[in-house]
C-alpha positions as CSV (number, residue, x, y, z in Angstrom):
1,X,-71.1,110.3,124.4
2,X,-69.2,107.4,123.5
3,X,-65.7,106.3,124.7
4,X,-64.0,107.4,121.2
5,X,-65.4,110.7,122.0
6,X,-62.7,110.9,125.1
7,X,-59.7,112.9,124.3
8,X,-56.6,111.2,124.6
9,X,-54.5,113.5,127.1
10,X,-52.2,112.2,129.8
11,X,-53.2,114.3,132.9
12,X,-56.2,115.9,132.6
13,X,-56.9,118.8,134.4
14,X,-59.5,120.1,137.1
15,X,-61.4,122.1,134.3
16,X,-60.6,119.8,131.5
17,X,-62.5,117.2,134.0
18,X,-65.4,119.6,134.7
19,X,-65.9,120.0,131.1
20,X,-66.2,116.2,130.5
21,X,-68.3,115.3,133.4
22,X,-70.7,118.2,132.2
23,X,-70.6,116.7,128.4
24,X,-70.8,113.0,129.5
25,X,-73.7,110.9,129.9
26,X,-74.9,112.6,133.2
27,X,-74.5,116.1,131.8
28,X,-77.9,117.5,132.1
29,X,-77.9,116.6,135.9
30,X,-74.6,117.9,136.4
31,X,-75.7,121.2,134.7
32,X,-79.1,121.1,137.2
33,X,-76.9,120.2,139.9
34,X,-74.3,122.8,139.5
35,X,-76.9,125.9,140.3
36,X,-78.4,123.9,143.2
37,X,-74.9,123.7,144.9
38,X,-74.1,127.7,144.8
39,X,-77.9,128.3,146.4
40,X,-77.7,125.8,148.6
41,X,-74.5,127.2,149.7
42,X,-75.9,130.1,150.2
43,X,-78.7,129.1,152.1
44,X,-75.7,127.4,154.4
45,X,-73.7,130.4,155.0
46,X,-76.8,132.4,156.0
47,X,-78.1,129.9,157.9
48,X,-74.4,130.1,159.9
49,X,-74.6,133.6,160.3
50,X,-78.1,133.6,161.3
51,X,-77.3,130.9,164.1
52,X,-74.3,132.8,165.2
53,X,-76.5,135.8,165.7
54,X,-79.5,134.5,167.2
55,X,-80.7,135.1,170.3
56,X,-83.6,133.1,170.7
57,X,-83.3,129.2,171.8
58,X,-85.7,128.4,168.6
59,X,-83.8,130.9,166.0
60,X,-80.2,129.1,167.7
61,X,-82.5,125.3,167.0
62,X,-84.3,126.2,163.4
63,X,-80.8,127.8,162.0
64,X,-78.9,124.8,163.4
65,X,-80.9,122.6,161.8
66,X,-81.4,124.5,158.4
67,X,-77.1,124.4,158.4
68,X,-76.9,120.9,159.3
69,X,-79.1,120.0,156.7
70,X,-77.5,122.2,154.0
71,X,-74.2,121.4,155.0
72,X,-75.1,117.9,154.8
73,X,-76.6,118.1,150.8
74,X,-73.6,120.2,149.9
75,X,-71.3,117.5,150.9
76,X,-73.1,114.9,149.0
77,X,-73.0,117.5,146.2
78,X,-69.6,117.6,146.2
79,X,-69.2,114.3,146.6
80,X,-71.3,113.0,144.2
81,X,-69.5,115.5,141.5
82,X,-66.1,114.5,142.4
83,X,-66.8,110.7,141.9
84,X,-68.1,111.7,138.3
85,X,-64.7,113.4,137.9
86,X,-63.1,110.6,139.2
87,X,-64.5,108.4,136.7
88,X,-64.0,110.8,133.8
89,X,-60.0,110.2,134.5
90,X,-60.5,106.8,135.0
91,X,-62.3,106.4,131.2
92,X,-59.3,108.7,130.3
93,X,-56.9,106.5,131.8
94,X,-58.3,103.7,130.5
95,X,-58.5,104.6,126.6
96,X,-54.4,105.9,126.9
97,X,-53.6,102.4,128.0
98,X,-55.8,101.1,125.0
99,X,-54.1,103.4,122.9
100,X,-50.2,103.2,124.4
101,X,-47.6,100.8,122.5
102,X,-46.4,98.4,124.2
């Protein structure tokens, strides 16, 4: 995707960025990403409720460790998609300045 290939739009929106990021030049690891963030939040919630439920001092250590680890890669998930979203409306931002008169 080339930078002609952004649309011209003056705020663009949460889904309008999603779109983008998924189209862009990273698309095919945003679209392998995606999936992994909904199991791996699964695999954090369960974890939680397993911890809060356990009884034993290794099923209280192995869950606590299996959320902290989880919680830590969905973090950096998120994080890592929102700075791709971030410089979708920057490229945006950009090519309306180009484009603005002056």
């Amino acid at each position: 995707m080339t930078q002609t290939d952004y649309p011209i739009m003056k705020h663009p929106g949460l889904f309008t960025l999603m779109r983008l990021v998924m189209k862009g030049p990273l698309g095919v690891w945003m679209k392998l990403v995606f999936p992994l963030t909904l199991i791996f939040a699964g695999i954090f919630f369960w974890s939680i409720y397993e911890f809060i439920i356990a009884t034993d001092i290794r099923d209280i250590t192995k869950y606590g460790i299996v959320s902290l680890l989880t919680g830590f890669i969905l973090a950096m998930y998120k994080l890592w998609f929102w700075l791709e979203m971030q410089k979708m409306a920057l490229f945006i931002a950009l090519k309306n300045s180009d484009n603005s008169p002056e």
